[in-house]
C-alpha positions, 0 to 999 in steps of 0.5 A: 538607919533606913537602907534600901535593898540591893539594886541592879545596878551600881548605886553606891556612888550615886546614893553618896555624891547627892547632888547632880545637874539635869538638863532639858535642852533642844528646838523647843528653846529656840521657841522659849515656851517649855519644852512641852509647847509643841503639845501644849499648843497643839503644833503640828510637824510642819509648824515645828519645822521652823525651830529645827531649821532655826537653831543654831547654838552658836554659843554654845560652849559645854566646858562653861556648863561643866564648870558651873555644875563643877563650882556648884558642888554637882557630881553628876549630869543628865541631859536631854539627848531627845525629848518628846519632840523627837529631836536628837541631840547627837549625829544618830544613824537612825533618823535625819532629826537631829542636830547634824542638820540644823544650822548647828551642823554638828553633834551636840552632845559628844562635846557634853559628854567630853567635857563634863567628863573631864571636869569629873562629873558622871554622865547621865543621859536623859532619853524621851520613850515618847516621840511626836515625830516619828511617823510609826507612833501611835495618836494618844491622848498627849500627842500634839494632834490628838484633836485633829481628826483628819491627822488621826485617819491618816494615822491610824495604821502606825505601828507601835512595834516599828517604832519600839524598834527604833527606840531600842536601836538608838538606846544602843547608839546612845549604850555604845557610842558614848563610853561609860554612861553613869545614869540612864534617865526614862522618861515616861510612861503612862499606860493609865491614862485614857483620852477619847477612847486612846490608851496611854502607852507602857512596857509593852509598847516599848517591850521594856523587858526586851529594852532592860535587858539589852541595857544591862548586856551593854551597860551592867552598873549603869542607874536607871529610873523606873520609867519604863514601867520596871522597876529598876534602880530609881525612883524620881518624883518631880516638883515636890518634896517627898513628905519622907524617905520614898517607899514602894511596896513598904520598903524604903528604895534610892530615890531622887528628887527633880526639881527646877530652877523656876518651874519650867524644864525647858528654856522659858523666856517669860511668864506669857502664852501657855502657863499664864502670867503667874507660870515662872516663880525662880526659886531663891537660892536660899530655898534651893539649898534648903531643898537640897537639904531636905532631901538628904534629910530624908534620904535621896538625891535631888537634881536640879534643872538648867534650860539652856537657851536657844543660843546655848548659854545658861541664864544669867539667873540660872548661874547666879543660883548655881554659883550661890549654891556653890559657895554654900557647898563649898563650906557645907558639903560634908553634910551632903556627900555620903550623908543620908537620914538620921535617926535622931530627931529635929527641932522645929525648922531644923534638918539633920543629915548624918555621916557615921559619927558626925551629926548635921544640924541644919538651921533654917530659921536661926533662934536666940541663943539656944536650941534644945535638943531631946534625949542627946544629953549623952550622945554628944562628945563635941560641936562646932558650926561647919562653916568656920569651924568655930566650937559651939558650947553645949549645956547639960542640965540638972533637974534639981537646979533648973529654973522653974521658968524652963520649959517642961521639955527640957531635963536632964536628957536634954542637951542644949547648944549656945549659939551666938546671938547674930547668924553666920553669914551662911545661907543656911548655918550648920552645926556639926556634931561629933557623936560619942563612939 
């Protein structure tokens, strides 16, 4: 089976618990366009100000969070402690933009941290190192008022190293103040990129090396992405499904998968405005498990998006999918926690995950009676569906009494499960399979 290398930090509990919640949330929920709208619709700081003095999440309640991220079969949590926006979720010594001074009059996310502590879920905390707000950042190419020639005059002496100050000092607020933090998620660079003459911003505009450094003094077994432009602990593709365990430099690594409810990561009232009509899809709870799935078929961890509202409740939509997901983990979880990639192969809209001896054979789409499995005529001791744990026959075959009506694929290597004719009343069934020592 594949292995990554060793990382910097503690990944041994992370590469088995597979399975954690991120949260995007903030004054852009109070807007309910994405979290990206002060960007997308070029909103200038004074037009943005009437989110701030407007939210006010009066219900929110983490401990109803923590318990559906719990009931889902979620082992870790990520939230947004600041955006892109600038706005802080947490009562930071270092800027007056943070929840103390909306109408909520109160830290935000010391209350997330204790609960979902308490229900046994990691802590993951989410820091944007971009900041439209903050007066010494730099007009780049994603900035809100990167058209606006008049605002760029004006903000053509901000100094990029005063900012890379403050960002180091509230990632040591957020290192110290919190106890222990299990991942820290960075989010993003993009030194690339290049719009009308205005570079995108990387290592050295957040002194990276500097910021790592003070971290792993702060926090050493703590999990960081590879957003900061240093290769870390982690890496995390969004909104798609890796073709494959993810490599970099020809090597597999720990990999995590971030993925939405319904395609945007911010609370999102409806299809209009910025994305057009066609913008939010929610993705089925069927589909969801299936991705959950796949990813662990392929070795990596997938992280599963909620936008709270402004009020602080997640949708309706939003807990039916997680509770949906939960009561498939309920039964399935073993094929999830501490499974990785197999090395044997799958059927056709099949997905194997694996746990020492204990083969997962995930069904997507359920056949008639039969699946054949290549080369595992003699691999297999025992085989059940995980959900009832009711056994599942196995069929071996012998070339010289076959039928002449079988397909050519199947011989005497060949072992096949008899399955009942009508699916499991499961999302997506599993059959276990008990491998010979």
């Amino acid at each position: 089976m594949l292995k990554p290398g060793s990382t910097p930090g503690k990944t041994d509990w992370f590469v088995h618990d597979r399975f954690g919640l991120f949260i995007h949330w903030g004054i852009y929920s109070v807007a309910a366009r994405h979290e990206w709208v002060k960007n997308y619709e070029k909103i200038t700081d004074e037009e943005y100000r009437k989110y701030f003095d407007h939210f006010d999440p009066d219900l929110y309640v983490p401990e109803v969070w923590a318990k559906a991220a719990k009931d889902a079969g979620m082992k870790y949590a990520v939230i947004t402690t600041k955006h892109h926006d600038g706005f802080c979720l947490w009562d930071s010594k270092l800027t007056d933009y943070k929840a103390t001074n909306t109408p909520a009059k109160r830290d935000l996310l010391t209350p997330f941290v204790e609960a979902f502590r308490k229900e046994g879920i990691k802590i993951g905390l989410y820091y944007s190192l971009i900041d439209w707000h903050h007066p010494e950042f730099p007009i780049d190419g994603i900035h809100p008022q990167r058209d606006d020639e008049e605002f760029k005059k004006q903000a053509k002496d901000r100094d990029i190293k005063k900012y890379a100050e403050y960002l180091h000092g509230q990632v040591r607020e957020l290192m110290t103040q919190f106890g222990k933090i299990d991942v820290l998620f960075f989010d993003f660079s993009y030194s690339q990129q290049e719009y009308l003459g205005m570079k995108g911003k990387g290592r050295e505009d957040w002194q990276s090396e500097k910021l790592i450094k003070m971290i792993r003094e702060l926090m050493p077994d703590v999990v960081i992405n590879n957003r900061t432009e240093i290769p870390q602990d982690l890496y995390t593709p969004e909104q798609f499904q890796p073709s494959g365990w993810v490599h970099m430099d020809g090597k597999p690594v720990v990999w995590e998968v971030c993925q939405t409810l319904n395609g945007s990561w911010g609370y999102h009232r409806d299809s209009s405005g910025s994305f057009g009509d066609n913008y939010l899809a929610w993705k089925s709870s069927e589909m969801l498990i299936k991705m959950l799935i796949d990813t662990v078929s392929k070795g990596g961890n997938m992280i599963l998006n909620v936008g709270p509202t402004a009020r602080g409740e997640f949708e309706p939509k939003a807990l039916e999918r997680l509770s949906d997901i939960g009561e498939w983990m309920k039964l399935h979880s073993r094929s999830i926690y501490g499974a990785t990639q197999s090395e044997f192969k799958t059927p056709q809209d099949h997905r194997f995950t694996q746990n020492g001896n204990r083969l997962y054979l995930h069904i997507f789409s359920w056949p008639f009676k039969h699946i054949h499995l290549d080369n595992m005529a003699d691999k297999v001791e025992y085989a059940q569906l995980l959900n009832d744990g009711s056994e599942i026959k196995i069929e071996k075959h012998n070339m010289e009494k076959e039928h002449s009506s079988m397909s050519e694929k199947i011989n005497s290597k060949t072992l096949t499960l008899v399955l009942p004719v009508q699916k499991p009343d499961v999302a997506v069934p599993v059959i276990e399979l008990f491998l010979k020592q």
